[in-house]
N, C-alpha and C positions, 0 to 999 in steps of 0.2 A: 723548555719553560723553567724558572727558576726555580731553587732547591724552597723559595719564601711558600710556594703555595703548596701547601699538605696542612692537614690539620689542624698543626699548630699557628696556623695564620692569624692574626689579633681578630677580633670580633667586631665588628662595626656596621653601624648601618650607612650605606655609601651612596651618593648621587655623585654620576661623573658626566659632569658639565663639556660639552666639546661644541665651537662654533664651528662654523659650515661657510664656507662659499667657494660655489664653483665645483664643487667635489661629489657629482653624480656619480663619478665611478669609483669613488674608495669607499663611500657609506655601507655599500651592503659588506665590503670584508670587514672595515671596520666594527660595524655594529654586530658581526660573528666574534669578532675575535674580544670585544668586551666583553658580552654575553660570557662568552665560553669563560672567560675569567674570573668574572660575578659569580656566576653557578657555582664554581666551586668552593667560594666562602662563606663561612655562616655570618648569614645577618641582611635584614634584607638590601634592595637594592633596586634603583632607577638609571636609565639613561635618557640623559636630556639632548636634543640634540636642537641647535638655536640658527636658524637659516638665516646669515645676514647678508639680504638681500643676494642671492646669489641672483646668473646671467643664463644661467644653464636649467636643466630640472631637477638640482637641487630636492626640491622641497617635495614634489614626485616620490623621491626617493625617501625621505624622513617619514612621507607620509604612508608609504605601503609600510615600512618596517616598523611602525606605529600601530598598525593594523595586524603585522603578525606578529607583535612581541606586546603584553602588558605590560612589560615596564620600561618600554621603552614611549619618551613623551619630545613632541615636533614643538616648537615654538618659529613664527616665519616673523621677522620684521617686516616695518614698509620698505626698507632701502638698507644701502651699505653703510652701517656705520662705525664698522672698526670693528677690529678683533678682540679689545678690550669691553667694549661697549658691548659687545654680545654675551662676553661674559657675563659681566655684571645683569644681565640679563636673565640667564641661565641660573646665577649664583641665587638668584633672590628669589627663584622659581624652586630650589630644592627644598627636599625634603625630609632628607636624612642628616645625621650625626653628622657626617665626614662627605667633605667637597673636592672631587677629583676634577681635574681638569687637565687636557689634552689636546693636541693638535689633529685634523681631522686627514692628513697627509700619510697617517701611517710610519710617521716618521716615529714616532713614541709609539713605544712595543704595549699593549695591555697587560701582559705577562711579569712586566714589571708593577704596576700595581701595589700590589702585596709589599713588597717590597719598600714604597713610599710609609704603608699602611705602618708595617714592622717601625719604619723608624719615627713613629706619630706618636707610636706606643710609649716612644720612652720618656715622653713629657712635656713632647715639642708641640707647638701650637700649628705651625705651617712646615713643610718641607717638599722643599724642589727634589727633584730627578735631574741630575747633571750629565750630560753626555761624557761617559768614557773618552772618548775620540769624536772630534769636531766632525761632519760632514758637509760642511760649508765653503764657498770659497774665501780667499783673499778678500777682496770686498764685503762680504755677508756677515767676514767675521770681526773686519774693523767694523764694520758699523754696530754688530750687536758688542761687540767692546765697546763703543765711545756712548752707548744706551745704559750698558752696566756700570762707568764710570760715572755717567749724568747720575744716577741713583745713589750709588756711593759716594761721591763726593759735594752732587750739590743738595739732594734728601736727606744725606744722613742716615740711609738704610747700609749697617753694616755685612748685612748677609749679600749686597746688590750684584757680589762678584760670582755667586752661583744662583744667578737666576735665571729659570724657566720656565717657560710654558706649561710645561709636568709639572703637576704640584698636587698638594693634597694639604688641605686644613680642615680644623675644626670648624663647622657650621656656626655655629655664634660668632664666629669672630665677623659675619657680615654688620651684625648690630652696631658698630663700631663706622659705617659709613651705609648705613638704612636708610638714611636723609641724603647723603650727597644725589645732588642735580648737576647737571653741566656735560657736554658736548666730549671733553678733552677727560678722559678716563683712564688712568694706568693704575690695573689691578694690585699691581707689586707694592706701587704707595700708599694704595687704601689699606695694603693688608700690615703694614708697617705702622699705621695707626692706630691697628687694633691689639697688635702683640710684639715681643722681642724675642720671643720662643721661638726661634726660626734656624732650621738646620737644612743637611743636604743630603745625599747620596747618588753614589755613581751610577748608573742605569746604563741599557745600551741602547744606541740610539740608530735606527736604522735610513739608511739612503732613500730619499724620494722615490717610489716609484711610479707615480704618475706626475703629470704637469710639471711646472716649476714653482717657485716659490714667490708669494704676493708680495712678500716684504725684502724688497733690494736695500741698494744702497741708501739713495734719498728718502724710500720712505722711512725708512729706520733713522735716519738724521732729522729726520722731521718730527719723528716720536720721540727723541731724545731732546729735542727745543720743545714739545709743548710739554713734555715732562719739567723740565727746570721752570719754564713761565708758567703751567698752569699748578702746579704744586710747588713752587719753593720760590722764596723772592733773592735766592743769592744774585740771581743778575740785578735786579737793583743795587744789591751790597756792590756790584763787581761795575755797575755803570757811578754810582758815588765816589768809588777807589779811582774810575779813569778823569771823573770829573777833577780830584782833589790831586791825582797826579799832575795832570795838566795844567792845573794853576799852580802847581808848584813847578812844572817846567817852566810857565809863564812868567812867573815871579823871578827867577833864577836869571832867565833872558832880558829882563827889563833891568833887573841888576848890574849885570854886565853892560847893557847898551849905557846907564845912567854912569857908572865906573868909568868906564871907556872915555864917557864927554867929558868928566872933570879931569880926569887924567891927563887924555890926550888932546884934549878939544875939538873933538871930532866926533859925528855918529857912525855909526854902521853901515855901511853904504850899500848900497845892491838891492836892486831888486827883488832878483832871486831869493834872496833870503828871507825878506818881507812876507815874500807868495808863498814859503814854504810854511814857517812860522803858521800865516793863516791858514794853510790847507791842513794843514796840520790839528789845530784848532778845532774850524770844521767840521773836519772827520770823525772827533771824537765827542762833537756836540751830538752829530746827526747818527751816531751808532747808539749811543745815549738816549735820545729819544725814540730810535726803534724800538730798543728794550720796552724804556715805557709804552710806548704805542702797543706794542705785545701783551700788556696788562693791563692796557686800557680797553682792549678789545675782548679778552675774556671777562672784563668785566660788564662789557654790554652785553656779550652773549650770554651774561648771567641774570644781567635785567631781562634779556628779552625771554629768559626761561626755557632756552630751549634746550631740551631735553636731550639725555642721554642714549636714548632708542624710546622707539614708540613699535607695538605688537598688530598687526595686520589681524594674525588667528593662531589660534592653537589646537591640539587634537586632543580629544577627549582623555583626560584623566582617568585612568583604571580605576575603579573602586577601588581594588583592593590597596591601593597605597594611600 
């Protein structure tokens, strides 16, 4: 266990937020090995645990460890809605100071904890837990690279190159998106609205040992598109750029065709060239319009109000919190 937890560990009161699906069989070591970490610090402390829609008996299990732990509190949605979506779920359900949040794989050690805590202390508003040593493959890791490049380059979050799951911020900083409504949810950007105080630290990160992992390739590429269209309009910036290249190719080739005939007295002949020209065209009308189409659709899904997660049931609140 690290050298962070004795004593001298910062003071806070902590809610540590973790979604759930699918993982009957890591909950009861999990919620030991938080516990056992909690206990040791002063100040009080809950564990929320948010069932998003699991397939298994999940929620079975949230719910005996709810029954033999006080501070430990079940929240079950109606369905799957995303690992983000759970969060913010979780997040707006806390109770304490300080908001931890973890993967429910056992992949992130609780032991390190403290450790996020230690570096909170020193003025920072949020800070991740960055794996020492990747445990992912080839694929897992380009995809969560082209997710932390989507944040960095097209949000403008400059912390986006050490972001994780592990994290730990100050509780107010949710007031900062207490209103946000909508289906497409990444924690990382909400939290980049609400502060710039954003730092990191190495942590170790351990090897799956159960199942495998929900988020592969595609889905992770599919998180990194509705991150730029549901939170940033650079792809319109970047479908305007292709529109106003294109007519400036367009412009350049009508020049030369109009050149050519007074010159030579002749046009351009072929076919081919013709069909490529407009395929060409085209392609980057109708790539142009998907972008819009992409924004035109979260913003029906914003008329039709549909919500970020909706709560089935919850277990009973300890008094004492």
């Amino acid at each position: 266990m690290t050298d962070i937890l004795d004593s001298t560990a910062p003071h806070f009161s902590v809610s540590v937020v973790i979604p759930v699906y699918n993982s009957v069989a890591t909950i009861p070591v999990l919620v030991a090995e938080v516990l056992k970490v909690l206990e040791t610090m002063r100040g009080r402390y809950e564990l929320i645990l948010v069932n998003d829609g699991s397939r298994d008996r999940s929620w079975d299990a949230i719910a005996h460890a709810a029954e033999a732990h006080d501070c430990v509190r079940g929240i079950d949605l109606r369905r799957n809605y995303g690992q983000h979506n759970a969060l913010l779920c979780g997040i707006r359900e806390a109770r304490f100071d300080v908001v931890i949040t973890l993967d429910d794989d056992l992949q992130h050690p609780p032991e390190e904890i403290p450790r996020l805590l230690a570096e909170l202390e020193e003025g920072h508003d949020l800070v991740y837990g960055v794996a020492k040593r990747g445990q992912h493959g080839p694929w897992r890791s380009l995809a969560s690279w082209v997710t932390r490049q989507t944040l960095h380059r097209g949000l403008g979050a400059e912390s986006a190159g050490n972001v994780s799951a592990f994290r730990a911020f100050r509780t107010p900083l949710r007031e900062a998106f207490a209103t946000y409504e909508g289906p497409f949810v990444s924690l990382d950007v909400l939290m980049s609205w609400a502060t710039s105080l954003i730092s990191y630290t190495r942590v170790r990160h351990r090897p799956r040992q159960v199942g495998t992992s929900h988020y592969g390739l595609l889905r992770l590429l599919t998180h990194a598109g509705n991150l730029v269209t549901g939170m940033s309009v650079v792809p319109l910036q970047f479908a305007t750029l292709i529109g106003f290249t294109f007519s400036l190719i367009g412009l350049v080739v009508l020049l030369f065709v109009v050149v050519r005939f007074l010159v030579e007295g002749v046009a351009v002949a072929g076919f081919t060239f013709l069909a490529s020209i407009i395929a060409v065209f085209a392609g980057a009308q109708l790539f142009s319009l998907g972008i819009i189409g992409a924004y035109i659709a979260r913003v029906h899904f914003h008329v039709m109000q549909r919500p970020a997660y909706t709560v089935r049931r919850r277990t009973p609140v300890p008094k004492r919190l």
